[in-house]
Backbone as JSON, one array per atom type, in Angstrom:
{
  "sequence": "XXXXXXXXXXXXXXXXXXXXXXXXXXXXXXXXXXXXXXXXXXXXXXXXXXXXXXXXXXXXXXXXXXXXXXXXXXXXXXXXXX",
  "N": [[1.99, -16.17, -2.41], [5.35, -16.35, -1.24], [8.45, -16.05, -2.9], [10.24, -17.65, -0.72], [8.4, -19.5, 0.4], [7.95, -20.97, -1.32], [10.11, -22.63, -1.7], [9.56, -23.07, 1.38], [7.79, -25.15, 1.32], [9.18, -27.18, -0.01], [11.1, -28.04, 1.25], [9.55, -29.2, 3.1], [8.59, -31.34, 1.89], [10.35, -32.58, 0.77], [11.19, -34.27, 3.42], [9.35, -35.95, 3.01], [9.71, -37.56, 0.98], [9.28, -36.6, -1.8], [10.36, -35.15, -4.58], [12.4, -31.85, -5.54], [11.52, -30.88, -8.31], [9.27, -32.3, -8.37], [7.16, -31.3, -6.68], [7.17, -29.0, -7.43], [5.6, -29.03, -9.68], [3.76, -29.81, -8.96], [2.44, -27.73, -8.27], [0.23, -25.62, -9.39], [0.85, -22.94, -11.47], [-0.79, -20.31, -11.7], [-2.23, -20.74, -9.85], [0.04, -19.58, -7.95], [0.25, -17.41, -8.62], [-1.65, -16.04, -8.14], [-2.05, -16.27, -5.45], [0.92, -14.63, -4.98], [0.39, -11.92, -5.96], [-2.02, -11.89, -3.81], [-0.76, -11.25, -1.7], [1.23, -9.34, -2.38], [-0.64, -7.46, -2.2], [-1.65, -7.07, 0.45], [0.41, -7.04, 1.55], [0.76, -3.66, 1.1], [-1.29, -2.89, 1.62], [-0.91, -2.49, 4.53], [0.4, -0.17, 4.68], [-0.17, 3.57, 4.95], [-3.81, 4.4, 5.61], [-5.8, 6.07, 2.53], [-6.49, 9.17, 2.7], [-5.97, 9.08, 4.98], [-4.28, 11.1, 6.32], [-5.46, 13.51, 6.0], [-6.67, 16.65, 6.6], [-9.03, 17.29, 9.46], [-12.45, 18.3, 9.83], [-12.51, 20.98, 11.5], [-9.9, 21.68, 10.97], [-9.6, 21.81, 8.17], [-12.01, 24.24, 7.73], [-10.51, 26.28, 9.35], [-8.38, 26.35, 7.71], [-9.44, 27.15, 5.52], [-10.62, 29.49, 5.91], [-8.47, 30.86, 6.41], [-6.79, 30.87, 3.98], [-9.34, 32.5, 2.62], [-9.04, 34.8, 3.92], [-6.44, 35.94, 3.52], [-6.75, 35.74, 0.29], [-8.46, 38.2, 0.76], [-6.37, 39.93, 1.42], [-5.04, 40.12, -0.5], [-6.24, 41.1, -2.42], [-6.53, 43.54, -1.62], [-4.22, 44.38, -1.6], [-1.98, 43.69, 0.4], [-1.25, 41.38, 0.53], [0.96, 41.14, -1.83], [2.58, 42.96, -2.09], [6.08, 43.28, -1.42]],
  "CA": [[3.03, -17.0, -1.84], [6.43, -15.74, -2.06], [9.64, -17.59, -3.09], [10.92, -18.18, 0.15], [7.35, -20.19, 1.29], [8.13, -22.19, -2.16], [10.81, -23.51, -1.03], [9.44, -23.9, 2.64], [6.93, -26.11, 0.72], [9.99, -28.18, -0.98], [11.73, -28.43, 1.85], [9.17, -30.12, 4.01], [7.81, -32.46, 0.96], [11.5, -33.3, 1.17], [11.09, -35.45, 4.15], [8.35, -37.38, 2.4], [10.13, -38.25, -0.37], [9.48, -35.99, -2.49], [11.72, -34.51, -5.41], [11.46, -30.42, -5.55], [10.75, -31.02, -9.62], [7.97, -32.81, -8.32], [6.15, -30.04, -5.96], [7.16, -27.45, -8.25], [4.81, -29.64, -11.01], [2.31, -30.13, -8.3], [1.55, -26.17, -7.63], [-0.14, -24.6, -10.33], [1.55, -21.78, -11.87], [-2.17, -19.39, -11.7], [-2.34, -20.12, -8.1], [1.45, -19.01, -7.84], [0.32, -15.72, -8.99], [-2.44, -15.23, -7.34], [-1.08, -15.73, -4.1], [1.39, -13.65, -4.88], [-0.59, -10.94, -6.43], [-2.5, -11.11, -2.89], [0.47, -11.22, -0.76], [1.5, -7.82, -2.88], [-1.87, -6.33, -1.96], [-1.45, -7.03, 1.92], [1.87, -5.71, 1.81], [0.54, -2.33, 0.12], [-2.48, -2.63, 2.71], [-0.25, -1.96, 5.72], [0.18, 1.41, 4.83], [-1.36, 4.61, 5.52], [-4.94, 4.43, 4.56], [-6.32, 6.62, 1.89], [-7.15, 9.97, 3.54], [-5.67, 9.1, 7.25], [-3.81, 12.1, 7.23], [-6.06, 14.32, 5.81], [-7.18, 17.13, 8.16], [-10.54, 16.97, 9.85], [-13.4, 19.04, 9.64], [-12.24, 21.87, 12.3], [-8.85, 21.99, 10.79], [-10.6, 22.26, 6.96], [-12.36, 25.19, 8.02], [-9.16, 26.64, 9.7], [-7.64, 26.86, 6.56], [-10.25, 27.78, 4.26], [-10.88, 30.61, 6.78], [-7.19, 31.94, 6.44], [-7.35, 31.38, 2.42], [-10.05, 33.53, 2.35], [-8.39, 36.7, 4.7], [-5.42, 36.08, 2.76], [-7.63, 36.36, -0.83], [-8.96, 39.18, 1.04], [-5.29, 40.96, 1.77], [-4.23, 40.3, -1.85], [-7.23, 42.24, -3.14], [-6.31, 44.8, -1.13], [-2.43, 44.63, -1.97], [-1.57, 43.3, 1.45], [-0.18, 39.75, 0.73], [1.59, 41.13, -2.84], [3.78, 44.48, -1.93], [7.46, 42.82, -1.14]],
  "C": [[4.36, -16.49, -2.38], [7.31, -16.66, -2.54], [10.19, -18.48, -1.64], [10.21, -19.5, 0.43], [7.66, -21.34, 0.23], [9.1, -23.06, -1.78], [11.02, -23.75, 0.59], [8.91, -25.06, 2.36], [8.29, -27.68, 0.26], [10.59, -28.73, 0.01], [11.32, -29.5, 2.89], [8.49, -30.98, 3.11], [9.52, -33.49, 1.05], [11.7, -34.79, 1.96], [9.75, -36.77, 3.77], [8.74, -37.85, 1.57], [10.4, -37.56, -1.23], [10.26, -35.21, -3.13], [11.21, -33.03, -5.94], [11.38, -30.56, -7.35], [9.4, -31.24, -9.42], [7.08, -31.96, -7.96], [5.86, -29.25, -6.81], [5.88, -27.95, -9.45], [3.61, -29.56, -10.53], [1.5, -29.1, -8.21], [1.46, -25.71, -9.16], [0.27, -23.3, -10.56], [0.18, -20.86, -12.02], [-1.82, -19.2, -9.84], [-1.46, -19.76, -7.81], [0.9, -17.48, -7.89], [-0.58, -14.93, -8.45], [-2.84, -14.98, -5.98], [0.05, -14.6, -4.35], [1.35, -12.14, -5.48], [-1.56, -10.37, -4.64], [-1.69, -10.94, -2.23], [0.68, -9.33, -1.35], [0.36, -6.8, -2.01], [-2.0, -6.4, 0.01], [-0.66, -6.06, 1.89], [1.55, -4.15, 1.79], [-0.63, -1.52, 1.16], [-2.2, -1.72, 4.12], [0.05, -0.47, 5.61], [-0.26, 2.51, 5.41], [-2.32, 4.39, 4.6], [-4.92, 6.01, 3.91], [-6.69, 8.16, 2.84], [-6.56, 10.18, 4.76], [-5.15, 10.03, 7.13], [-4.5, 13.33, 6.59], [-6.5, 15.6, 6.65], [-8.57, 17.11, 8.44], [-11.03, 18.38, 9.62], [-12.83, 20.83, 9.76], [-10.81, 22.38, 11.65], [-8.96, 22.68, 9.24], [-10.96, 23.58, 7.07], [-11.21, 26.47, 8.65], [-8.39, 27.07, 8.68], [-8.15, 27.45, 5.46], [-10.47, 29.29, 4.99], [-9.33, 31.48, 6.62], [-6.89, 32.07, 4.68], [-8.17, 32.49, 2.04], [-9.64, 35.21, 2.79], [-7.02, 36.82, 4.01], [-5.63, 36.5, 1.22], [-7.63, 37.58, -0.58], [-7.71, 40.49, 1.1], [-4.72, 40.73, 0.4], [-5.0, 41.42, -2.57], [-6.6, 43.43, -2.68], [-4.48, 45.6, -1.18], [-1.65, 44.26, -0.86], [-0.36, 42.47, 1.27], [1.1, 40.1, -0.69], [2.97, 42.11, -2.9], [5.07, 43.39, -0.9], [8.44, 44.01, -0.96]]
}
């Protein structure tokens, strides 16, 4: 829960009566945190996953395949003579 939602919370206890000392007494300072501990981890979620831009299989091979002819032209003095 962020700050703003705290004081959406205050604002509509408001019309019941309620005094924001009071709410603020009513919400447990743990669950404060661990709403906003998950709120953090949403946020962080939206991201790019793990991997998504990784290249695939075909593209993998693609490059390990030009690593290797490039290995292959250093041995040979190809890729090193400037």
């Amino acid at each position: 829960m962020t700050h703003w939602n705290v004081r959406r919370l205050i604002r509509g206890a408001a019309s019941a009566g309620w005094r924001p000392h009071e709410v603020r007494a009513m919400i447990p300072r743990d669950w404060l945190l661990v709403v906003a501990g998950y709120s953090d981890q949403a946020k962080a979620a939206k991201g790019p996953r793990p991997g998504e831009k990784a290249p695939g299989t075909d593209r993998a091979r693609e490059l390990f395949a030009l690593l290797r002819e490039r290995r292959a032209l250093a041995g040979q003095g190809g890729l090193n003579d400037k």
